[in-house]
C-alpha positions as CSV (number, residue, x, y, z in Angstrom):
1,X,22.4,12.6,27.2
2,X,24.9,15.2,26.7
3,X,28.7,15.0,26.7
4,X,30.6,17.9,27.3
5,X,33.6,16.7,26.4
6,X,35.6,14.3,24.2
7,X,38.3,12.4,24.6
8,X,39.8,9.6,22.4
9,X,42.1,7.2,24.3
10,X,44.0,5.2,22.5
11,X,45.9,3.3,24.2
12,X,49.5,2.1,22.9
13,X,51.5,-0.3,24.5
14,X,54.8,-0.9,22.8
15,X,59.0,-0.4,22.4
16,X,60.8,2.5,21.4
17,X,62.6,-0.1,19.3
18,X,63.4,-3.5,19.6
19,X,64.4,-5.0,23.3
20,X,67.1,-7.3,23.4
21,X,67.5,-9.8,26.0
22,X,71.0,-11.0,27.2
23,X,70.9,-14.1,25.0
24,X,70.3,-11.8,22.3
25,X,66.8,-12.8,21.5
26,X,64.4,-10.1,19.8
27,X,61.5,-9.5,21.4
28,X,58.5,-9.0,19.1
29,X,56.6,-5.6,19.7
30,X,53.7,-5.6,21.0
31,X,50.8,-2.6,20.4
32,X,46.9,-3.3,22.1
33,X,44.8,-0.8,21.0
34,X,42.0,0.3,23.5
35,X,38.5,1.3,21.9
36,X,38.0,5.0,22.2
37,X,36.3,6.6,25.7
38,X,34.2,9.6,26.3
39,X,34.5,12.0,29.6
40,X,31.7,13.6,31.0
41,X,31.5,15.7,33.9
42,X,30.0,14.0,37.0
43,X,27.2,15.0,39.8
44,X,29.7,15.7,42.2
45,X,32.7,17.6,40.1
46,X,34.1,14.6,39.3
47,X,34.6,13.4,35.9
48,X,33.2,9.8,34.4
49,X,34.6,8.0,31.8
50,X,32.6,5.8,29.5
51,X,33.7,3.7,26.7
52,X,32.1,3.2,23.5
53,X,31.2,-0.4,24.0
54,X,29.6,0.6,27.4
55,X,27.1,3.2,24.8
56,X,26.8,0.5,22.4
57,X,25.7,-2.3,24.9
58,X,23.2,0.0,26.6
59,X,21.8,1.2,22.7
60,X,21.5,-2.6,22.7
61,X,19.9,-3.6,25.5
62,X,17.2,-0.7,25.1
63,X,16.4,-1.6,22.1
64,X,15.7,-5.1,22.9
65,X,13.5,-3.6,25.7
66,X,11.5,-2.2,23.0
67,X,12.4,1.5,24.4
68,X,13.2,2.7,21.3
69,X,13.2,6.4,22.0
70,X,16.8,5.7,24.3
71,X,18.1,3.2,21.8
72,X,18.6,6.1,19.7
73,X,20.0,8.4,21.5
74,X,22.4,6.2,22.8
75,X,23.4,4.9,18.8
76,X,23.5,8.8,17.7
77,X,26.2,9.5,20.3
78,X,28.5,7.2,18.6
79,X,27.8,8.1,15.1
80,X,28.4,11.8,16.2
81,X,31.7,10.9,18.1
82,X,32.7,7.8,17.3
83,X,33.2,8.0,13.2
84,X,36.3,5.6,13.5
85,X,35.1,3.1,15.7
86,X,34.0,-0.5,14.6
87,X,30.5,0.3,16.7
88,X,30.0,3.1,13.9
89,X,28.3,1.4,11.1
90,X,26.1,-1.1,13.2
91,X,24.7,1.6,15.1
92,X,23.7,4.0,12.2
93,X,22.3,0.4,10.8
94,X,20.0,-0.3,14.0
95,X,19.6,3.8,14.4
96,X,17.8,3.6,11.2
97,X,15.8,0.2,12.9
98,X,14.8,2.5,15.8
99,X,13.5,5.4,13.8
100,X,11.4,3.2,12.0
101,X,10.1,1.8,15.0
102,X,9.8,5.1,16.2
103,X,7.7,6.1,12.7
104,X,10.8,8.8,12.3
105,X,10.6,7.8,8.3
106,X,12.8,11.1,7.1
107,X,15.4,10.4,10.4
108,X,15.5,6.4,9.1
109,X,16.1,7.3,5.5
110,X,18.4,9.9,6.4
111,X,20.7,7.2,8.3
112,X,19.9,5.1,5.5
113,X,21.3,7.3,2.9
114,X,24.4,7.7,5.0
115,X,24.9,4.0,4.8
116,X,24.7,3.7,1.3
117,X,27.3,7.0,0.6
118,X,29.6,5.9,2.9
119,X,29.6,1.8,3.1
120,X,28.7,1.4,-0.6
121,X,30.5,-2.3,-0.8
122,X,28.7,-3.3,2.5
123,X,26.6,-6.0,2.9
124,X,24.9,-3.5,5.4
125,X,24.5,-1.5,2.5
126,X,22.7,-3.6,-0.2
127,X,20.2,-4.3,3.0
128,X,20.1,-0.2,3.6
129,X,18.3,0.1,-0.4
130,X,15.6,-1.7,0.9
131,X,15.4,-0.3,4.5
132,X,15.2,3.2,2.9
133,X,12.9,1.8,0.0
134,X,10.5,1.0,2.9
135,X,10.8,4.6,4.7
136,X,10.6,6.0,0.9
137,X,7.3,4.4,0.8
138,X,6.0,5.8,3.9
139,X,6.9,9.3,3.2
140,X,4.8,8.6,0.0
141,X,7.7,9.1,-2.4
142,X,7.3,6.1,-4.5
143,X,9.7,8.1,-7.2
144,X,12.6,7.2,-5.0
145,X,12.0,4.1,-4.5
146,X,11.6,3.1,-8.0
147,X,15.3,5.0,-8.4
148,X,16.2,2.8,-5.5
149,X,15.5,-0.6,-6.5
150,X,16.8,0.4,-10.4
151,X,20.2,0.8,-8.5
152,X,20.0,-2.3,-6.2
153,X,19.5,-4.8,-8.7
154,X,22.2,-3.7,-10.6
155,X,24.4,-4.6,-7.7
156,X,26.3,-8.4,-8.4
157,X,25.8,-9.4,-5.0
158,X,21.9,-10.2,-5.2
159,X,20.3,-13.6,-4.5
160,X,17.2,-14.8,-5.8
161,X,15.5,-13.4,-3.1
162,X,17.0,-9.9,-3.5
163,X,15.9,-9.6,-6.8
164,X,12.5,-11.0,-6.7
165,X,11.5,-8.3,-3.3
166,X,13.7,-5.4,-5.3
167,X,11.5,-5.8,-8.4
168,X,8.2,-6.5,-6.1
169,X,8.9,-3.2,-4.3
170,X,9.9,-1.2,-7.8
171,X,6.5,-2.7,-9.3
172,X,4.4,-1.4,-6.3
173,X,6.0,2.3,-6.4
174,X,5.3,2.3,-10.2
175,X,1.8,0.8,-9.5
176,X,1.1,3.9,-7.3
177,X,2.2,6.2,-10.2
178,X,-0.2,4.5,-12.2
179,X,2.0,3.3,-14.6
180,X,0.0,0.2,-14.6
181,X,1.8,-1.1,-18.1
182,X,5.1,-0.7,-16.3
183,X,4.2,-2.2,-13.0
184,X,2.5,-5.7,-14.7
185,X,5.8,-5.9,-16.8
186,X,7.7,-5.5,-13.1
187,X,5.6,-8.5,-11.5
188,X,5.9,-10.5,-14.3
189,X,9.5,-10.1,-14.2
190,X,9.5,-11.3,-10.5
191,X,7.7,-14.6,-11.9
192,X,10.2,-15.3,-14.4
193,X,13.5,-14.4,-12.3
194,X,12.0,-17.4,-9.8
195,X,11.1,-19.7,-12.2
196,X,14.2,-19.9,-14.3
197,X,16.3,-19.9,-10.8
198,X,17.5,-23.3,-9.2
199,X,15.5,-24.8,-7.4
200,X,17.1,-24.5,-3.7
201,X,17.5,-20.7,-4.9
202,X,13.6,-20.3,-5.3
203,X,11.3,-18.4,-2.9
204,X,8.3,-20.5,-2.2
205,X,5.4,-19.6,-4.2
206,X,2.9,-19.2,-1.0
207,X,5.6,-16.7,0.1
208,X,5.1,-13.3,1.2
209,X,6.4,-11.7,-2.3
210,X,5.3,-13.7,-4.9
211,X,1.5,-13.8,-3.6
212,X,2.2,-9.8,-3.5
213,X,3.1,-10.2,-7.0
214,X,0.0,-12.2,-8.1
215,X,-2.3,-9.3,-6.3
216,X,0.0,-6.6,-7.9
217,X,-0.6,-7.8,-11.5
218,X,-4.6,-8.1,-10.6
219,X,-4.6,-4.5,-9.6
220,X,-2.5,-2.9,-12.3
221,X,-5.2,-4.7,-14.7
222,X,-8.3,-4.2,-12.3
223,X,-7.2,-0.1,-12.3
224,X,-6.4,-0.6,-16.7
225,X,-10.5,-1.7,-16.6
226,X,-11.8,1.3,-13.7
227,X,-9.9,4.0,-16.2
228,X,-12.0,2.9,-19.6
229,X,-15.1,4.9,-19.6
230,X,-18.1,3.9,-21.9
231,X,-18.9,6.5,-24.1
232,X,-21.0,6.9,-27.0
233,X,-21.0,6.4,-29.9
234,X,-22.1,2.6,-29.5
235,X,-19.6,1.2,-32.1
236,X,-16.9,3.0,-29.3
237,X,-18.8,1.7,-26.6
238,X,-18.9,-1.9,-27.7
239,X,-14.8,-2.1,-28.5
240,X,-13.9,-0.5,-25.1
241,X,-16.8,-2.9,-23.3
242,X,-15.0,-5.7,-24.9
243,X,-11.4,-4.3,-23.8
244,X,-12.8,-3.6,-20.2
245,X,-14.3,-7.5,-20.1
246,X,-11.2,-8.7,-21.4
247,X,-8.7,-7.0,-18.8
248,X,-11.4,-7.9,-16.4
249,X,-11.0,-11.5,-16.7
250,X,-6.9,-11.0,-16.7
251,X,-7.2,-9.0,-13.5
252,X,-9.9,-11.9,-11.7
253,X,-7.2,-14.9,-12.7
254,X,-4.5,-12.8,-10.7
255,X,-6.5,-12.5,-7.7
256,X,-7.6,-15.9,-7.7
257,X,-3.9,-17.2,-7.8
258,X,-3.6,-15.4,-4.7
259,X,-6.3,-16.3,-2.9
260,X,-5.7,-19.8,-3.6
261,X,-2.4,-19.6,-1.6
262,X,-4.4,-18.0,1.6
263,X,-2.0,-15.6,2.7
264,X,-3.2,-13.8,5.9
265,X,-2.7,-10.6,4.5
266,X,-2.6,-10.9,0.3
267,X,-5.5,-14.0,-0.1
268,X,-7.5,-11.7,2.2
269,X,-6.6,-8.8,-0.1
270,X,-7.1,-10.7,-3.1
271,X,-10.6,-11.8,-2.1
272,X,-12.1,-8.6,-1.4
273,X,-10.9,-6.8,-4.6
274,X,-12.4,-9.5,-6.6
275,X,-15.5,-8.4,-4.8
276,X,-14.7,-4.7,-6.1
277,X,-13.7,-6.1,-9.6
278,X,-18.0,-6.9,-9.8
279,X,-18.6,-4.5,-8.1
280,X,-17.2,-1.2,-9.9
281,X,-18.2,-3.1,-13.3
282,X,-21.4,-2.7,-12.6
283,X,-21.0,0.6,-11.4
284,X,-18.9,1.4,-14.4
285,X,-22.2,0.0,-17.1
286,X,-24.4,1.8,-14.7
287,X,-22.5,5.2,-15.4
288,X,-22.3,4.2,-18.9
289,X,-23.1,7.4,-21.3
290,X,-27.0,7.6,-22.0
291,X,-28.0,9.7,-25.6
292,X,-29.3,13.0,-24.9
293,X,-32.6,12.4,-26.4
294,X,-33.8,10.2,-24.5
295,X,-37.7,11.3,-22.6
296,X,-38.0,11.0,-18.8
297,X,-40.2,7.3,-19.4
298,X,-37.8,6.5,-21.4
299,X,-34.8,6.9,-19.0
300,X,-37.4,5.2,-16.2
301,X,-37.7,1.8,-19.3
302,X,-33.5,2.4,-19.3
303,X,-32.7,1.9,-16.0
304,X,-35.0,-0.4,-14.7
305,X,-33.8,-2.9,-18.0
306,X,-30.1,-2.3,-17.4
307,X,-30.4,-3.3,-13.5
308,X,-32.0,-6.5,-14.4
309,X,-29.8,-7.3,-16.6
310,X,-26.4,-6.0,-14.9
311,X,-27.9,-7.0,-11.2
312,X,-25.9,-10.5,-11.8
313,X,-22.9,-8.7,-11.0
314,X,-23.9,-7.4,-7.7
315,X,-25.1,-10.7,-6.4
316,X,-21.8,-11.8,-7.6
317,X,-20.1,-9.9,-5.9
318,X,-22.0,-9.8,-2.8
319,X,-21.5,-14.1,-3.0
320,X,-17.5,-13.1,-3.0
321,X,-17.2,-11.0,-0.2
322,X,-19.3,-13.4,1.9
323,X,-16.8,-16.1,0.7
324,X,-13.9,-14.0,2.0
325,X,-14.8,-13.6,4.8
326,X,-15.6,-17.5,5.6
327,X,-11.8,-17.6,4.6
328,X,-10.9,-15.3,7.4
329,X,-12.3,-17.5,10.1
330,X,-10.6,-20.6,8.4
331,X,-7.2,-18.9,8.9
332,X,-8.1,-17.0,11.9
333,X,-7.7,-13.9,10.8
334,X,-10.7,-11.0,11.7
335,X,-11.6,-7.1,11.2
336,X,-9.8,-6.2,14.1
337,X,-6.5,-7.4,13.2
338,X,-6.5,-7.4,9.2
339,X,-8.1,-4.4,7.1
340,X,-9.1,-6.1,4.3
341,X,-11.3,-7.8,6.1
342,X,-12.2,-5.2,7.7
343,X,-13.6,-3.4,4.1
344,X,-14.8,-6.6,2.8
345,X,-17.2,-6.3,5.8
346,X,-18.0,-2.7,5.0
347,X,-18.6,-3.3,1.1
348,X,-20.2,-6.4,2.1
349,X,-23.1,-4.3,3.7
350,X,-23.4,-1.8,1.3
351,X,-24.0,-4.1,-1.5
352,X,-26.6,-6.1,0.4
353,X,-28.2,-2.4,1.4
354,X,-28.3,-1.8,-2.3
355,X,-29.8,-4.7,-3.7
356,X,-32.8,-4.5,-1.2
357,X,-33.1,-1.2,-1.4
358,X,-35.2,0.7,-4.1
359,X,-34.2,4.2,-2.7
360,X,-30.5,3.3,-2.6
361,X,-31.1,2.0,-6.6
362,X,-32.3,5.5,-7.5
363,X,-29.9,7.4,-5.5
364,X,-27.4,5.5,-7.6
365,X,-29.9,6.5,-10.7
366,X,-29.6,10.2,-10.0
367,X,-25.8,10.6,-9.4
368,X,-25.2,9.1,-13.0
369,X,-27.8,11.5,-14.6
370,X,-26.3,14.4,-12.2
371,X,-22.6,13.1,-13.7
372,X,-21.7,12.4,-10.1
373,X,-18.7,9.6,-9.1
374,X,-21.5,6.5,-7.3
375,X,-18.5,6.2,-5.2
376,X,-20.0,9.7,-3.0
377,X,-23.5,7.5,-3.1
378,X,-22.2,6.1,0.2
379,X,-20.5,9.3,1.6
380,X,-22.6,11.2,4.3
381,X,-22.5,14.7,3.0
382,X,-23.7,13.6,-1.0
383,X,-26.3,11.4,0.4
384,X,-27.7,14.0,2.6
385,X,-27.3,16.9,-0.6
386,X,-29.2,14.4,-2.8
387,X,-31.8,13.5,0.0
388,X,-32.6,17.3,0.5
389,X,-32.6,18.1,-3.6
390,X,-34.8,15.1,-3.8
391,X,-37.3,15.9,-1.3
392,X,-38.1,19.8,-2.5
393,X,-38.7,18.5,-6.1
394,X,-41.0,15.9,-5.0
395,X,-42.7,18.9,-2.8
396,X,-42.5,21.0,-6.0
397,X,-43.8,18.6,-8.1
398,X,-46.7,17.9,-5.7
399,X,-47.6,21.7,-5.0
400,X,-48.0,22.5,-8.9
401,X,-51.8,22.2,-9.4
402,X,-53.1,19.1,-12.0
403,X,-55.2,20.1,-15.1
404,X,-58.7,19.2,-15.7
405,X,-59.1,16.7,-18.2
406,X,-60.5,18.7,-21.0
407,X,-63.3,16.5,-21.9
408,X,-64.7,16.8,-18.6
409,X,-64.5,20.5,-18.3
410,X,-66.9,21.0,-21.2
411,X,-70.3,21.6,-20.6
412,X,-72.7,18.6,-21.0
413,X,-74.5,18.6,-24.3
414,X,-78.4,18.5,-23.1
415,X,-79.9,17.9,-26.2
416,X,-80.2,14.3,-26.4
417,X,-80.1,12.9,-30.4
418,X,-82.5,10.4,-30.9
């Protein structure tokens, strides 16, 4: 839609001065102001004149139809010639709604931005930080949107709700930093601010945000246990075994608290990383360091000992994921429409592969002694690297020729002693 031409018609009604009737009696003046119109050339030579409530209503009207792509267009011709008109700010408001639609995140922050610079008072405003916070977060720069939120919340206006989804959204950005110290102190902040708030001011505690929050604070201690490695010496080993069971157990208490609310999305969420929580412990004491020193039986007696011993862990796990997914048929939720359940599936049948599955055990075996992640035990390049680099040392192994037991190679003593 181009416009080749602008004009702004405002249109004055009123009195040079003040009219007098014959009685004397002032008459008020009187001014109607006309919203502004924009001429176009027509088809035929003619020119068409179109008001900025005429663009505005048919923005509106394709938006509702879900055509998105014309809904903007429409909204950016009044934000590029209409500055002054009272259609300006909703339309760079539902611009930015479009683009998101649209998956434009840098046009939607960029209209976003605007907002903020130029309504700062707004209440239009105060929603933009979040808006943009969300398009921020899609463009990956989680940065800005812990800037963001720092400035929102020091805004006066902010109800209960503000503040609980501003610090949700600043503990998620920081979360993906992995400032994991920072981003529990965030959720726990979120707890607090709705507890000590009155009670009609409270969001409900099987809402969308504060479940988040309980599945934020299991993750920012589930990733404090993935980053402790075991290491020798064993005195080390033991201390950082007992700080890994002990952040272990904070992060499974989180997830549980949201599972137990079953949230379509978070309780499904929460359910499969408590799955993962057994799962990458085990893979975490299988990856534990092993001494140098230690012969080839010996490493055979090592491994074979530690999966008895850890293969509680696995079952565990595989019990949890199975339990999940019972969860998504109760509230009718499946793999097609919900991605955690999706990977609970997935991991699900991996685990179950594993535990019935020698070959899979020692794959796992020879990616810890090869110093490998037992994540790439699943990937389909690794696997097929390690199947190859298996296969020609058995066939080495197999072409190298035995030796003759020594006592049977001598010769037989033919003198018989009496």
């Amino acid at each position: 839609m181009k416009f080749v031409l602008l004009v702004i018609l405002m249109f004055t009604t009123a009195c040079a001065g003040t009219q007098t009737k014959k009685d004397s009696t002032p008459i008020p003046q009187e001014e109607v102001e006309l919203d502004p119109m924009l001429v176009r050339p027509g088809p035929d030579g003619t020119t068409e004149a179109i008001d900025v409530n005429e663009i505005f209503d048919r923005a509106y009207k394709a938006f509702s139809n879900r055509n998105f792509e014309d809904a903007a267009e429409n909204y950016a011709v009044i934000i590029k010639y209409f500055p002054d008109s009272r259609f300006y700010l909703p339309s760079l408001y539902n611009s930015g709604l479009a683009y998101e639609k649209l998956e434009r995140w840098s046009d939607a922050a960029r209209i976003y931005e605007k907002i903020i610079e130029a309504f700062p008072q707004k209440e239009d405003a105060k929603d933009a930080y979040y808006r943009l916070a969300k398009a921020k977060v899609q463009l990956e720069d989680h940065s800005a949107v812990v800037e963001l939120m720092t400035q929102v919340l020091l805004r006066s206006d902010l109800s209960t709700f503000d503040r609980v989804e501003a610090h949700v959204r600043r503990a998620n950005s920081l979360l993906e930093l992995k400032q994991y110290t920072e981003a529990a102190d965030g959720y726990r902040s979120v707890l607090k601010i709705n507890a000590d708030a009155p009670a009609a001011d409270r969001v409900a505690y099987d809402s969308h945000y504060i479940v988040q929050t309980y599945f934020g604070l299991g993750r920012a201690h589930h990733e404090q246990v993935s980053r402790i490695k075991l290491v020798l010496p064993p005195e080390k080993m033991g201390s950082d075994l007992q700080e890994k069971a002990e952040l272990f157990m904070a992060a499974q208490h989180n997830y549980i608290r949201a599972l137990s609310y079953h949230h379509p999305k978070w309780s499904m969420a929460a359910g499969y990383m408590i799955g993962r929580l057994y799962e990458d412990f085990y893979k975490d004491i299988l990856s534990a360091e092993i001494p140098d020193d230690l012969t080839q039986e010996h490493l055979t007696l090592y491994f074979e000992e530690l999966r008895t011993q850890i293969r509680p862990l696995m079952v565990r796990a595989v019990q949890v994921y199975e339990k999940n997914l019972s969860l998504s048929e109760r509230i009718g939720t499946s793999a097609g429409d919900n991605e955690w359940v999706a990977v609970t599936s997935k991991h699900l049948e991996r685990l179950r592969m594993y535990l019935d599955d020698p070959a899979t055990q020692q794959r796992a075996e020879r990616f810890v002694m090869a110093g490998r992640d037992l994540n790439d035990m699943w990937i389909p390049m690794p696997v097929a690297q390690d199947s190859v680099g298996s296969a020609v040392n058995r066939a080495a192994k197999s072409s190298k020729p035995k030796q003759k037991d020594e006592t049977s190679s001598k010769p037989a003593n033919k003198e018989s002693k009496p």
